[in-house]
FIMI-996788 format. One line per field, with one value per residue (C-alpha): residue number from 1; y, z, x; residue in one letter. Coordinates in pm, 1 decimal. Layout:
i	[NUM; ...]
north	[Y; ...]
up	[Z; ...]
east	[X; ...]
aa	[a; ...]
//
This chain:
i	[1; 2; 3; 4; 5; 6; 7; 8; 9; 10; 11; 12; 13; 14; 15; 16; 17; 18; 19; 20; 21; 22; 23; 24; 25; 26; 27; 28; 29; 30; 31; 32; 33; 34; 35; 36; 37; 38; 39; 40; 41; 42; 43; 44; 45; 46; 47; 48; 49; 50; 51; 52; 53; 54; 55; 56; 57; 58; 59; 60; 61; 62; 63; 64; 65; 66; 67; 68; 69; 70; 71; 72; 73; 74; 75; 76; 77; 78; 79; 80; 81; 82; 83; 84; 85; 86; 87; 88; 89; 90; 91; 92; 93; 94; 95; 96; 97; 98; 99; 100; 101; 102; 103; 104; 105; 106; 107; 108; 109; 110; 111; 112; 113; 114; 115; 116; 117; 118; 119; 120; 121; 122; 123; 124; 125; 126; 127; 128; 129; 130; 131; 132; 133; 134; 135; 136; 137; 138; 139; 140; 141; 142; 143; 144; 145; 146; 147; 148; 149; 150; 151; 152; 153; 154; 155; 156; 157; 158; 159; 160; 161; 162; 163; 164; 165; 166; 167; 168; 169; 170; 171; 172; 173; 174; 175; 176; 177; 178; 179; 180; 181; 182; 183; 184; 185; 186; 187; 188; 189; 190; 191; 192; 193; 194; 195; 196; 197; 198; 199; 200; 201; 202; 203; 204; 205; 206; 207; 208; 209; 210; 211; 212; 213; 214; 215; 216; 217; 218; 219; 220; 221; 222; 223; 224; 225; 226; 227; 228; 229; 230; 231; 232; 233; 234; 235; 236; 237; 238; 239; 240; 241; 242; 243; 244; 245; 246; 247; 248; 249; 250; 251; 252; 253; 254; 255; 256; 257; 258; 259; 260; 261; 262; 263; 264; 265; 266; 267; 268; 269; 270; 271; 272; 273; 274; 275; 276; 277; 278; 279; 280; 281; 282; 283; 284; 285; 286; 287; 288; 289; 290; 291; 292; 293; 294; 295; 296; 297; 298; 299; 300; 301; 302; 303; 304; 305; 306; 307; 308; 309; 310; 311; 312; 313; 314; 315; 316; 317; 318; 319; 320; 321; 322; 323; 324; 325; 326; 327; 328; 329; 330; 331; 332; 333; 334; 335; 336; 337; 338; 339; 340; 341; 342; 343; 344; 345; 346; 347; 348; 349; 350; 351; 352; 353; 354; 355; 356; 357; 358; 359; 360; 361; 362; 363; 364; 365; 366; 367; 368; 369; 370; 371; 372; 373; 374; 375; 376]
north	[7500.4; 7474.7; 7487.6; 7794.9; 7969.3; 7843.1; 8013.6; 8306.5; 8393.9; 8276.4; 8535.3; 8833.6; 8720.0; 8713.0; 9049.6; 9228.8; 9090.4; 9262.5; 9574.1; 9571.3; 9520.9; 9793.9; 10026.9; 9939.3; 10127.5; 10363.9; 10081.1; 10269.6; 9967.4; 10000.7; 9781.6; 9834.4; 9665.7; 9465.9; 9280.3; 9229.1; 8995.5; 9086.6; 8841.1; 8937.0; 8771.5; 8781.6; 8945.9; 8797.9; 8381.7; 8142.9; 8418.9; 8210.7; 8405.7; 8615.1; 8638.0; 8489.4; 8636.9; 8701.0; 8862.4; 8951.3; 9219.0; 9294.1; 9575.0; 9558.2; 9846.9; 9893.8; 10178.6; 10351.2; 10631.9; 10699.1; 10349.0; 10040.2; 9759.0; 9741.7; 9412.1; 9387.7; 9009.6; 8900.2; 8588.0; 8516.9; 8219.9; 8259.9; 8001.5; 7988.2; 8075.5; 7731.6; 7885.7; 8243.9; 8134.2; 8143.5; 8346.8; 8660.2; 8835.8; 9193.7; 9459.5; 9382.7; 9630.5; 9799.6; 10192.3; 10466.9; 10813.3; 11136.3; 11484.6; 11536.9; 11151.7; 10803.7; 10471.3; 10137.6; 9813.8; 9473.9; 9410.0; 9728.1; 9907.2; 10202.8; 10437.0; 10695.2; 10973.9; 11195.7; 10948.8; 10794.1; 10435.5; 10497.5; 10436.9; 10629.1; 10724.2; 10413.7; 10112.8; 9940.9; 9824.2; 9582.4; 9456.6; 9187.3; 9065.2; 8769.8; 8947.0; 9214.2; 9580.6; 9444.8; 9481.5; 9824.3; 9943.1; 9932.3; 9567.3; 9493.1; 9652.9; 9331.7; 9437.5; 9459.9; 9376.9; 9694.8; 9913.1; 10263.1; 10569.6; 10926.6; 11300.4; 11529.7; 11919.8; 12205.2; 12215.0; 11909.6; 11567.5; 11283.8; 10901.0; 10640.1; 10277.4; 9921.0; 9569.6; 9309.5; 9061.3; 9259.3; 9158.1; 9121.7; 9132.3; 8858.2; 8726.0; 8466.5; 8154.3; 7907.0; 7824.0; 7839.0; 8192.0; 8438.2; 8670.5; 8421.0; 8538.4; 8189.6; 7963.5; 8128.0; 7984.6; 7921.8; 8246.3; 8293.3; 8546.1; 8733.7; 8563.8; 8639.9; 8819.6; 9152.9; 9229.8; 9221.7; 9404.5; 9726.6; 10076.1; 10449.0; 10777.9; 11024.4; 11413.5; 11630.8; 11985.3; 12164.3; 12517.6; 12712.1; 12425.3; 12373.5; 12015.5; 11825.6; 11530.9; 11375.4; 11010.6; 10780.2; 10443.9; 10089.4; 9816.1; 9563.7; 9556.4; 9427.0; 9272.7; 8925.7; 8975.7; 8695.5; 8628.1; 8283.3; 8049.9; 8166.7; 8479.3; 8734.2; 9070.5; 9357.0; 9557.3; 9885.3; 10280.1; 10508.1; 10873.5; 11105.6; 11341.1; 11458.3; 11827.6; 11852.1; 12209.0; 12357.2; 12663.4; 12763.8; 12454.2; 12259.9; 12080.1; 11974.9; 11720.4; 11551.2; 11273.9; 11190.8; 10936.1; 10763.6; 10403.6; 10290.1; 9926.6; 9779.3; 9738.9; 10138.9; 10131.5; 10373.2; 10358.5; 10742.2; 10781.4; 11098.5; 11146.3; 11473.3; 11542.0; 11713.3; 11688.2; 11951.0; 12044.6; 12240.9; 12231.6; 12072.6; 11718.0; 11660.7; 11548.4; 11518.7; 11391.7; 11296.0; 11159.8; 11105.8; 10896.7; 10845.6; 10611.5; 10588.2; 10290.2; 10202.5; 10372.5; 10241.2; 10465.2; 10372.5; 10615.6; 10570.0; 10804.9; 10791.3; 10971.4; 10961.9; 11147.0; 11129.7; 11271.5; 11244.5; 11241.1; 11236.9; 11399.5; 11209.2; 10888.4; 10777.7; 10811.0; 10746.1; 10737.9; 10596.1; 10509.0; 10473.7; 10376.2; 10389.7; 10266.2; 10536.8; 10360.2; 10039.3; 10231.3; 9913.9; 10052.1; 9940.1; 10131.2; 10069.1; 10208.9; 10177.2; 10312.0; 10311.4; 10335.7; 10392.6; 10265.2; 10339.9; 10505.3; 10114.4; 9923.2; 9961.1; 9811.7; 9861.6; 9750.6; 9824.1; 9741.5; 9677.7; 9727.7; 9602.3; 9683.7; 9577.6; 9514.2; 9455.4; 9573.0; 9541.4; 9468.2; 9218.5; 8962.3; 9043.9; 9233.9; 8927.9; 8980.6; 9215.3; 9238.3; 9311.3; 9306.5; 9303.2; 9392.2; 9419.4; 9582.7; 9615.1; 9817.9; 9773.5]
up	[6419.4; 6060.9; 6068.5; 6282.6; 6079.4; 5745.5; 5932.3; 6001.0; 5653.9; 5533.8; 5795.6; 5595.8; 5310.0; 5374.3; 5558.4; 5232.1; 4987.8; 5183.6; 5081.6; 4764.4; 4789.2; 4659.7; 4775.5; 4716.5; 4723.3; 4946.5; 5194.0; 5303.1; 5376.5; 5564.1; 5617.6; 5772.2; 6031.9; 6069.7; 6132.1; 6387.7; 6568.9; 6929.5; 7072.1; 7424.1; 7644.9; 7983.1; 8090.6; 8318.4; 8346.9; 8196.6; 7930.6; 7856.5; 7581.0; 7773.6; 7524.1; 7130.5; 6938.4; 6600.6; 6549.0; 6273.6; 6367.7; 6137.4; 6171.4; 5952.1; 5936.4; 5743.3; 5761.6; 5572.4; 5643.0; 6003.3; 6077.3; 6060.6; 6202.9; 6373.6; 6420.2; 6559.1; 6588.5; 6599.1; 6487.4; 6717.4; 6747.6; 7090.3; 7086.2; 7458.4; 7564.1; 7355.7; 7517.5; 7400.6; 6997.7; 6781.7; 6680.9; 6949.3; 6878.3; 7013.5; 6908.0; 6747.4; 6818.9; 6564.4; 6598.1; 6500.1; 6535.0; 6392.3; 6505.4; 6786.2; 6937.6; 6923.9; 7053.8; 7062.2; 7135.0; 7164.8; 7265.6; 7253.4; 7485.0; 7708.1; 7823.8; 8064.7; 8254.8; 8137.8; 8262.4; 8055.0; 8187.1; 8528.2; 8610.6; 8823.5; 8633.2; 8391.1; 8570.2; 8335.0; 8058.0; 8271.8; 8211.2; 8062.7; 8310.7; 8041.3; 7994.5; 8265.7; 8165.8; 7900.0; 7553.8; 7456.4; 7697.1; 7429.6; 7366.0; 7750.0; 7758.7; 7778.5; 7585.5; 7775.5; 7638.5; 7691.7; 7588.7; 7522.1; 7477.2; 7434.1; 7347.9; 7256.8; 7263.1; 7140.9; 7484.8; 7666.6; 7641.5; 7877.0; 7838.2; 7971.5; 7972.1; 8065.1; 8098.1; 8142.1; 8234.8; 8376.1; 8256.3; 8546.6; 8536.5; 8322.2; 8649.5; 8438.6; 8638.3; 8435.0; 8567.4; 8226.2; 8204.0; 8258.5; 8410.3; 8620.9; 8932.7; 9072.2; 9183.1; 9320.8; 9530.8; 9339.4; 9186.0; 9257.4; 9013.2; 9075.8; 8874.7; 8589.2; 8701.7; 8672.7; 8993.1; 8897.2; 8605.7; 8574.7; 8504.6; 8526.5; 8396.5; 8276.3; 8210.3; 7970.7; 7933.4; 7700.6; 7750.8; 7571.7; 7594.8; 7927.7; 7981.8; 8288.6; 8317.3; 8606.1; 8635.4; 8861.0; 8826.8; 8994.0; 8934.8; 9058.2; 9198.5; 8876.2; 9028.7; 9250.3; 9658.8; 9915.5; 10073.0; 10335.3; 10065.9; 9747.0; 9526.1; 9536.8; 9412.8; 9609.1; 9470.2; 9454.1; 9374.4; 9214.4; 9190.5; 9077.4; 8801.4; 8586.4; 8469.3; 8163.2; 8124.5; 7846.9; 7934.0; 7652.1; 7605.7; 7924.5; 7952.6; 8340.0; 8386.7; 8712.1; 8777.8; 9153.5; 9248.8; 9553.6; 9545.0; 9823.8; 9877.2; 9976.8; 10384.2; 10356.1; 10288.3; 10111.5; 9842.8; 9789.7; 9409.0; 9284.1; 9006.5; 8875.2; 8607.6; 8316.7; 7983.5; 7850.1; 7460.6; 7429.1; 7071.0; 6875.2; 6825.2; 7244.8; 7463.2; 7874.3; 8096.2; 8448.6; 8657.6; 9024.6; 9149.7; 9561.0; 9689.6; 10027.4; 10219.8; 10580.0; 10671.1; 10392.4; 10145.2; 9802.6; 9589.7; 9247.7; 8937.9; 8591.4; 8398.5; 7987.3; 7778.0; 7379.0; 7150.5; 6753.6; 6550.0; 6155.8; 6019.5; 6275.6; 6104.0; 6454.5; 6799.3; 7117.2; 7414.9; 7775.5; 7978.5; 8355.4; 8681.2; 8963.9; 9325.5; 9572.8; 9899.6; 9804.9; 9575.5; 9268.2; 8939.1; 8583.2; 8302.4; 7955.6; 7683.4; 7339.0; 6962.1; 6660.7; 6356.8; 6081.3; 5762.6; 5557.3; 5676.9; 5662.2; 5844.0; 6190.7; 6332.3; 6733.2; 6967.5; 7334.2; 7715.0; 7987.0; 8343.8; 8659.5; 9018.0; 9325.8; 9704.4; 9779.3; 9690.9; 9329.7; 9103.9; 9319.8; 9144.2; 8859.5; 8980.3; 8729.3; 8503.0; 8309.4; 7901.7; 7621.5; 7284.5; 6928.8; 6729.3; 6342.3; 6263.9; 5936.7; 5885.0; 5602.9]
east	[12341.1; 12319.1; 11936.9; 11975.2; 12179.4; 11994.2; 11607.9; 11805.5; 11887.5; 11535.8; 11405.9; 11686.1; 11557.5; 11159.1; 11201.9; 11396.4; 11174.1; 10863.9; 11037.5; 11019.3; 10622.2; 10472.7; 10165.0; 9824.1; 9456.4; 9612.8; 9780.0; 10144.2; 10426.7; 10722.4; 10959.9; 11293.9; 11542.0; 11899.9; 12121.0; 12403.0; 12646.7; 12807.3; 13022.8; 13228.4; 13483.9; 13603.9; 13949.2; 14026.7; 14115.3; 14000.1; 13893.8; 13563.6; 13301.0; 13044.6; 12801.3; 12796.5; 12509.7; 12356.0; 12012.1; 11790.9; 11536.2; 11274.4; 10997.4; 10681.0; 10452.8; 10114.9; 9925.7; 9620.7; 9348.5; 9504.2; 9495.0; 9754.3; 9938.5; 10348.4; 10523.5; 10859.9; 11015.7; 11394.0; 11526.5; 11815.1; 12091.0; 12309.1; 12561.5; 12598.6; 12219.7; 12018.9; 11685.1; 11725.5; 11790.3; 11457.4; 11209.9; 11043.7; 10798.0; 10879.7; 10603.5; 10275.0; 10015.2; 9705.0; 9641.1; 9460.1; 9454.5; 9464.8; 9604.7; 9383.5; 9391.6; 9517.3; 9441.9; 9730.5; 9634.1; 9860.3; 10227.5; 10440.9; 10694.4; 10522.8; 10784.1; 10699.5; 10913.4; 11279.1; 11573.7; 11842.9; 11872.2; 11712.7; 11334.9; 11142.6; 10806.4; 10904.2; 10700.6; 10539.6; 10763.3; 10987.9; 11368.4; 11509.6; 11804.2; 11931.7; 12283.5; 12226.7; 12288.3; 12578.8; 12316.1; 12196.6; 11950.6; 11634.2; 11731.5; 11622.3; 11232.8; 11033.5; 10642.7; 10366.7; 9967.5; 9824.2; 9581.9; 9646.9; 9464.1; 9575.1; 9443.0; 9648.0; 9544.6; 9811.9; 9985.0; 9915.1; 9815.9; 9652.6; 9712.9; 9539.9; 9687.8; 9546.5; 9766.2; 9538.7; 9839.4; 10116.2; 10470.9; 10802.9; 11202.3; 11312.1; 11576.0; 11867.3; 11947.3; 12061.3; 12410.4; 12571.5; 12472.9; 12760.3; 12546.2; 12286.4; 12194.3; 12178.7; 11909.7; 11627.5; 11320.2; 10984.3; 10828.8; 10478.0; 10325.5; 9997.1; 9642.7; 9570.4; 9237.8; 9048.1; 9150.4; 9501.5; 9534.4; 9755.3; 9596.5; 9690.2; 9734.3; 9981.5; 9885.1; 10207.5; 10213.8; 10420.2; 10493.5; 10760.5; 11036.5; 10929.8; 10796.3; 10628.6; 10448.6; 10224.0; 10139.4; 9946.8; 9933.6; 9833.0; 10080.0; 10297.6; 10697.3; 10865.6; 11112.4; 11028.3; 11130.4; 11164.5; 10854.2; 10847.5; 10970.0; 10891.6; 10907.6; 10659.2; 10502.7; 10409.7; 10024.2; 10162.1; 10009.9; 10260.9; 10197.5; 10447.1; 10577.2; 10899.9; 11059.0; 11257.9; 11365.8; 11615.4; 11827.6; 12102.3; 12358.6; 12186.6; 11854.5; 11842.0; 11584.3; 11418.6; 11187.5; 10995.9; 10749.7; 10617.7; 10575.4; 10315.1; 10246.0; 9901.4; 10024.7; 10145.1; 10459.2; 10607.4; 10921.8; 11017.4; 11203.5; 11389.3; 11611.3; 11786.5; 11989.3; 12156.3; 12257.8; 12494.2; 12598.1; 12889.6; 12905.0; 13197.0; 13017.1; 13042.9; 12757.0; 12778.7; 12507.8; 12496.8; 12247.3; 12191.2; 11907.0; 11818.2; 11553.5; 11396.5; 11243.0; 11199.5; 11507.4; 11688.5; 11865.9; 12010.0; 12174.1; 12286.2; 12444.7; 12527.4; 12756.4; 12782.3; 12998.5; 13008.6; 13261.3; 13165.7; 13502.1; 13579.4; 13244.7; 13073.5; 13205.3; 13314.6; 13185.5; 13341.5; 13151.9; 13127.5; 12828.4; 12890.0; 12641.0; 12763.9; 12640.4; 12738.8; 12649.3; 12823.0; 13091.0; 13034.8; 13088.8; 12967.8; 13126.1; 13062.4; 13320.4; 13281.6; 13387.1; 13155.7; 13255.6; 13035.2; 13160.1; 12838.4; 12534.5; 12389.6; 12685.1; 12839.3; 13171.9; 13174.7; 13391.9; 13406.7; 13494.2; 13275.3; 13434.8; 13276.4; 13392.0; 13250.9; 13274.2; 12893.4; 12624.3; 12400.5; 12705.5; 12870.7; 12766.5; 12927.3; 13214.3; 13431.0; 13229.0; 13449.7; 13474.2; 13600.9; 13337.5; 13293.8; 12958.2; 12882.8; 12569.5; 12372.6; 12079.4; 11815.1]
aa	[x; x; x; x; x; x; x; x; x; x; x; x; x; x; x; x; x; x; x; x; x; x; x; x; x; x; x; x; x; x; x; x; x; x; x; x; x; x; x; x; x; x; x; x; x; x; x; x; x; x; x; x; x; x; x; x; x; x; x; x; x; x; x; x; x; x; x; x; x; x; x; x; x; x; x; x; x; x; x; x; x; x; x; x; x; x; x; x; x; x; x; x; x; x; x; x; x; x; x; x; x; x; x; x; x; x; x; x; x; x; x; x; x; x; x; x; x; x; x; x; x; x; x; x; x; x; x; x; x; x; x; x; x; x; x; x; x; x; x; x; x; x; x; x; x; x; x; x; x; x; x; x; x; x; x; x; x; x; x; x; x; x; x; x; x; x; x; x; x; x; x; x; x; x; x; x; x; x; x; x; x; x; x; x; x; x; x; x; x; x; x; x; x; x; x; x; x; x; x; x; x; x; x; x; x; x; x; x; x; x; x; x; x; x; x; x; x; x; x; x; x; x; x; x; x; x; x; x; x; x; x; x; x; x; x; x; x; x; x; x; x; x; x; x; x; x; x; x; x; x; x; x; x; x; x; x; x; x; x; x; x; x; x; x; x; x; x; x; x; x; x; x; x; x; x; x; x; x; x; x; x; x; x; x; x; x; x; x; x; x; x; x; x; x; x; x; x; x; x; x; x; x; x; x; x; x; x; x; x; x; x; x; x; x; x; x; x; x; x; x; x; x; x; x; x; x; x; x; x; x; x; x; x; x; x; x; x; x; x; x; x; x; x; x; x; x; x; x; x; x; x; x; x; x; x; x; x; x; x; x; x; x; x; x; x; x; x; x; x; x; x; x; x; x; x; x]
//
């Protein structure tokens, strides 16, 4: 523990010293990121700790002549997860670019489409399941290798992306886990060949506030589904598009895709929503997202609401999804409280209720949490 706790502080100390470095023949350095601790328990018997965490993240950036580098890591010690403490390397991609185009390669986070903790358009940055949906929702994007390219004209712009090796759902099932989803049956994941690779395309227009987006793309079902005896991945073509229109305090927002399978089956996707700003430091949004297969219908909504309090010193806010057919509810409440523009004191409650259906598993799994956050 000690050693953990002695390379985390090295890694503070490393990260703030780059800081100080100064500019040279024309080389721009930035270097910026934090640190925090989150630890939450059960409510209910035996109380047990649900999570025990502290993380450094540091973000390096060099850039010169329209050109540069990004590299993202964490050093992390969880004192109930052993294989989830140590260093990960988030981000590390080169660029260049200038007003007109620009071109990424190496591990970053693509995110495509309009909704707020939903995917729909947003297939190819996967999840990372570890703690579930408990951790702030940027925290579980897993990186993906990938090339890619975009142009950018006054009112639109086209992307292209490649992933040589694709990246899947990051499932937990170590039984110590709080939030393991048990033992699963051996995971077979696709070769690592040409044929297999992920590619696609995404057009944006902007006109007059008015923004839309159409993508296709060939990929693979993130997350693994029974298949004989093992874990598998389904070759899939998405096509589809998103809407993000602004009208006085409202911006309503929608998202639709098709998700078709190599034996022709298709997985229809559609999201609306809207966010609304009423002024006086409030913010509302609500979501409602329906998908279609074989007969099958799943429906699930969101709803968050934010209140900023005390010259925005303090924010309350709750985050909620909620599984309509199988009426299971996750609910995430939670006060911050910023001391300094730097440091952070948060504390919160995470409610879970289920009879079936997606949060079943972790309809116990109800929390109350702590997290101290320090940015740099």
């Amino acid at each position: 523990m000690r050693y953990i706790f002695k390379t985390i502080l090295l890694g503070a100390l490393v990260v703030l010293s780059a800081a100080t470095l100064p500019a040279q023949d024309g080389l721009d350095i930035s270097v910026k990121g934090f640190v925090d601790t989150y630890h939450a328990m059960r409510i209910q018997e035996p109380n047990e700790w649900m999570s025990s965490r502290t993380r450094v993240r540091g973000e390096l950036r060099l850039e010169k002549d329209g050109g540069g580098a990004f590299v993202s890591a964490n050093l992390i010690y969880n004192s109930l997860l052993n294989d989830q403490s140590g260093f990960q390397l988030r981000e590390a991609y080169l660029y260049w670019g200038n007003s007109d185009w620009d071109i990424r390669a190496g591990n970053q986070i693509i995110t495509w489409g309009v909704a707020d903790g939903l995917r729909v358009n947003d297939l190819i940055s996967p999840m990372d399941y570890t703690e579930f949906l408990a951790q702030d929702y940027d925290d579980i994007r897993v990186p993906v290798g990938a090339l890619r390219a975009r142009y950018i004209h006054n009112a639109w712009s086209l992307e292209a992306v490649l992933v040589p090796v694709p990246e899947f759902y990051k499932i937990p099932t170590d039984p110590a886990n709080p939030w393991s989803m048990g033992l699963l049956p051996l995971e077979v994941r696709p070769d690592k060949t040409i044929e297999n690779m992920e590619y696609g395309g995404r057009f944006s227009c902007f006109l007059g506030g008015v923004d839309f987006s159409l993508m296709a793309l060939r990929t693979w079902s993130k997350i693994p589904e029974l298949v004989v005896d093992h874990l598998g991945y389904h070759r899939i073509t998405a096509v589809g598009g998103d809407l993000s229109i602004p009208f006085g305090q409202f911006v309503f927002r929608g998202e639709l895709a098709d998700n078709i399978d190599d034996h022709g089956t298709h997985q229809g996707n559609a999201l609306v929503g809207m966010d609304w700003y009423p002024g006086a430091d409030w913010t509302l949004s609500a979501q409602f997202n329906q998908t279609y297969e074989a007969g099958v219908q799943a429906s699930l909504a969101t709803l968050r609401i934010s209140k900023a309090l005390l010259n925005n010193a303090l924010t309350l806010s709750t985050f909620a999804y909620a599984d309509v057919k199988d009426l299971g509810v996750f609910n995430r409440f939670s006060a911050d409280w910023a001391a300094t523009d730097q440091i952070h004191a948060l504390v919160g409650f995470d409610y879970f209720y289920a009879e079936e259906g997606m949060f079943l598993a972790y309809k116990d799994n109800s929390e109350i949490w702590v997290k101290i956050k320090y940015n740099f």
